[in-house]
N, C-alpha and C positions, 0 to 999 in steps of 0.2 A: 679337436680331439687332442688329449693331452700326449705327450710321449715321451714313450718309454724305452730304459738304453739295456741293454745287456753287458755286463763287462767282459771282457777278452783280454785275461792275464794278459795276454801274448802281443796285443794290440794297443800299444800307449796312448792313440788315441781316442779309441774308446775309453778309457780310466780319461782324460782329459774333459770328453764329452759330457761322463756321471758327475765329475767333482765340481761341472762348473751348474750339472742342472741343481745338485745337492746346494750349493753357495747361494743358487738363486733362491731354492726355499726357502733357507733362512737368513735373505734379508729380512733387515729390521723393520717394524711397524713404526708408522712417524705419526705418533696421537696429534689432536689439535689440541690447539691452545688452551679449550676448556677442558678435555682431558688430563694436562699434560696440572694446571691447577688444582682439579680433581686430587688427583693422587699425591699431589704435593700436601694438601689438606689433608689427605687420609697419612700420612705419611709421618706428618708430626703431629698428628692427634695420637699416635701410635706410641712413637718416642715419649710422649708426655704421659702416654697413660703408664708406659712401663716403668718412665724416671719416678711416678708418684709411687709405683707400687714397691719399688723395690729402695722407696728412701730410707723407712724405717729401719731396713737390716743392716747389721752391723755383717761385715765379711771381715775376713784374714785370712789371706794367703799364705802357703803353707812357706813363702820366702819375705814375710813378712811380718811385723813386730818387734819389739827387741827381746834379747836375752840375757839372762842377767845370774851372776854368782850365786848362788846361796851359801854354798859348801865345797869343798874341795871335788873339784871331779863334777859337780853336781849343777845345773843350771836350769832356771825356768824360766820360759815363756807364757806371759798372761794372756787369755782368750777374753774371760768378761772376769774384770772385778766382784760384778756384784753377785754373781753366784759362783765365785771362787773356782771357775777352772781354768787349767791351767796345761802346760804341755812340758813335762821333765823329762830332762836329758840328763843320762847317769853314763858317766864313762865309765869302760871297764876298771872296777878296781875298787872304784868309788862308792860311799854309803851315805845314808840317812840312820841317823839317832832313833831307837825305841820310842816309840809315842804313842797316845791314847787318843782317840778322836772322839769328841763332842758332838758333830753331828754325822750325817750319812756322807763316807767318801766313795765317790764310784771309779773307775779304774777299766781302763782298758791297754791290752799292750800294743803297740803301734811296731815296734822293732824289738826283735834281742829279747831276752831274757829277765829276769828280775827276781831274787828270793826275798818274801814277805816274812822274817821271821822262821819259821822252819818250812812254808811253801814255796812252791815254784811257780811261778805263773811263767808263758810263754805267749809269743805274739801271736795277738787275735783271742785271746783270753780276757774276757771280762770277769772284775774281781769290787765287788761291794763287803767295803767296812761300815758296820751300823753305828749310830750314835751309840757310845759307851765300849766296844771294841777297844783292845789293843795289839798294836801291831811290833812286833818284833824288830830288827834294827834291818833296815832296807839295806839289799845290795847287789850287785851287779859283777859275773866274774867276766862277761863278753860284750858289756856295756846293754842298754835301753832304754827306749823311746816309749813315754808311757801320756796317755791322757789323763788326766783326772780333775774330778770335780767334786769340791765341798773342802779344799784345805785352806789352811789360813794363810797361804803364805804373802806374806811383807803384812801380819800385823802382827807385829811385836807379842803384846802380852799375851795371843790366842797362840801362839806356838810355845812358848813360854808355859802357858796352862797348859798343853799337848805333853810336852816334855815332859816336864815335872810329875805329871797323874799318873805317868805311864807306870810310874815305881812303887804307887796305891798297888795291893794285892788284890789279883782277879782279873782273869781277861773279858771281862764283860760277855756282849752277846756275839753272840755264831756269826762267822766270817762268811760271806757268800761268793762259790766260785762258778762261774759256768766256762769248759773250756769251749776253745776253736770248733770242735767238731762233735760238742754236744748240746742239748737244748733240743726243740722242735720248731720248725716252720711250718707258717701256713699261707695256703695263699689269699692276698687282699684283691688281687686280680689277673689278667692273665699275663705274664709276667713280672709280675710283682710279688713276692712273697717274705714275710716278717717274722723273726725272734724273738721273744719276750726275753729280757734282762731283767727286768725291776718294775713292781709297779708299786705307790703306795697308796692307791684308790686316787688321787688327784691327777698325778703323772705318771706319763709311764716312758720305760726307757728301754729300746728296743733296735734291733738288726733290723735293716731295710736291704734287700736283696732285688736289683733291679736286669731283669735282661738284656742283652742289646738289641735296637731297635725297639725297644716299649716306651709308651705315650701312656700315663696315669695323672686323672685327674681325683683328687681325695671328693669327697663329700660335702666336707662343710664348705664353708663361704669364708666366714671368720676364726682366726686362732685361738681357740677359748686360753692356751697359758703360751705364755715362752718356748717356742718352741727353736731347739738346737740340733745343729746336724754336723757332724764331719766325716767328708769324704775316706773312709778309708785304701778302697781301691777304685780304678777305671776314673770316669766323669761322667756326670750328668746335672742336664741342664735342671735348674729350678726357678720355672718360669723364663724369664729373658739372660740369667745369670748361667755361666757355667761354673763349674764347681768342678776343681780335679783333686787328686789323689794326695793330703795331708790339708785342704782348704778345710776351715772353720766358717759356718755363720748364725748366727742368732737372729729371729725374728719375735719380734717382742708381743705379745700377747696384744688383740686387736686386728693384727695384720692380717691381709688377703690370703689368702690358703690358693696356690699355686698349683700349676700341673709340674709334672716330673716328668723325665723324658730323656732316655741315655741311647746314643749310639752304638759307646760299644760297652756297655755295662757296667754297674757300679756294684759298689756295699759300701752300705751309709750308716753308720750309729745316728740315733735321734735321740732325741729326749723333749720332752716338753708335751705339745699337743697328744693327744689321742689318734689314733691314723684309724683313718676311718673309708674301707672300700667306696 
């Protein structure tokens, strides 16, 4: 018959008798040999499935990168060349030249403030320029930290063409603003729920709002496009990777479509795939 202790605040060695039957049940288990192989097998079959899955993406840490001058007061850090986003930092004080954009620039505020010409966008405010748009002369009286995607910057003649058009008469097409605490959610599961920002029938670009403790697995299998995410608040893991609060990563069209999974809660901008319950 097994037995059982009563504890007696008052009697130390009753607390000596519980702590030592507690110590016995968890001693450790000692597998055998072929156990102990077992799991070693399971163990880096594991490691290797996550090392193949998570080769293709590109990450950046949000203390990682370099950063580099453009303009006085003004510096950017590159995320992906090849679809030109980018992360600026505008100190207070500091501007960007009137310009005309060529194709779709998307915009989110990450810190601080930012006046677009004669708007204001403030953080947590998503702001899309459309191909043929011109934007007023950027600037900043209390500095900020801005995302954006689709400029040209370090190619010479495309900022050159930017400049120059901007003095062509006509601000082209309508500037889109969605602030912080407008737009609609919906939800993709339970705890899950998404923003639309942009779509142009291919991709769509959209707020991902995760709770903590929620486990989401999307739908598909495979990425039909490029699909990008940056952490803007909390952490959450995506798949075997955590991702915290200013992290970047690109996962290239092909790749495995991962669960998501946050502790203590994130918001995520996406862009690329389709998010699919």
């Amino acid at each position: 018959m097994k037995k059982r202790y009563s504890l007696d605040p008052d009697n130390p060695q009753h607390a000596d008798k519980v702590e030592a039957a507690l110590l016995e049940g968890l001693e450790p288990a000692q597998p055998s040999d072929q156990q102990r192989a077992k799991i070693r097998t399971q163990l880096f079959q594991r490691i290797h499935a996550s090392a193949t899955a998570e080769a293709p993406r590109v990450t950046i840490r949000s203390d990682q990168g370099q950063w580099r001058k453009i303009l006085p007061g003004v510096r950017a850090k590159t995320l992906d060349q090849h679809n030109r986003a980018f992360l600026l930092d505008i100190e207070p004080g500091a501007s960007l030249p009137m310009h005309r954009h060529h194709e779709d620039e998307e915009c989110i505020v990450l810190r601080g403030s930012a006046s677009l010409g004669d708007l204001k966008v403030n953080s947590g405010d998503y702001h899309m320029a459309r191909a043929g748009s011109r934007h007023g002369k950027i600037s900043s009286e209390s500095g900020a930290l801005l995302y954006l995607r689709g400029i040209p910057v370090g190619h010479t003649a495309e900022v050159a063409r930017d400049l120059l058009t901007a003095y062509l008469p006509g601000d082209g097409r309508e500037l889109i603003t969605i602030r912080a605490n407008e737009g609609d959610w919906s939800e993709l599961a339970p705890g899950v729920s998404s923003k639309p920002l942009h779509d142009d029938g291919q991709t769509r670009s959209s707020l991902l709002r995760i709770a903590a403790g929620t486990h989401w697995s999307s739908q598909q299998a495979l990425l039909a496009h490029d699909e990008e995410c940056l952490l803007l608040e909390g952490d959450a893991f995506f798949g075997d990777t955590l991702l915290r609060s200013g992290d970047w990563q690109l996962a290239p069209t092909g790749s495995e479509s991962r669960p998501i999974s946050s502790d203590r809660g994130a918001l995520v901008f996406m862009r690329g795939a389709r998010i699919a319950a």
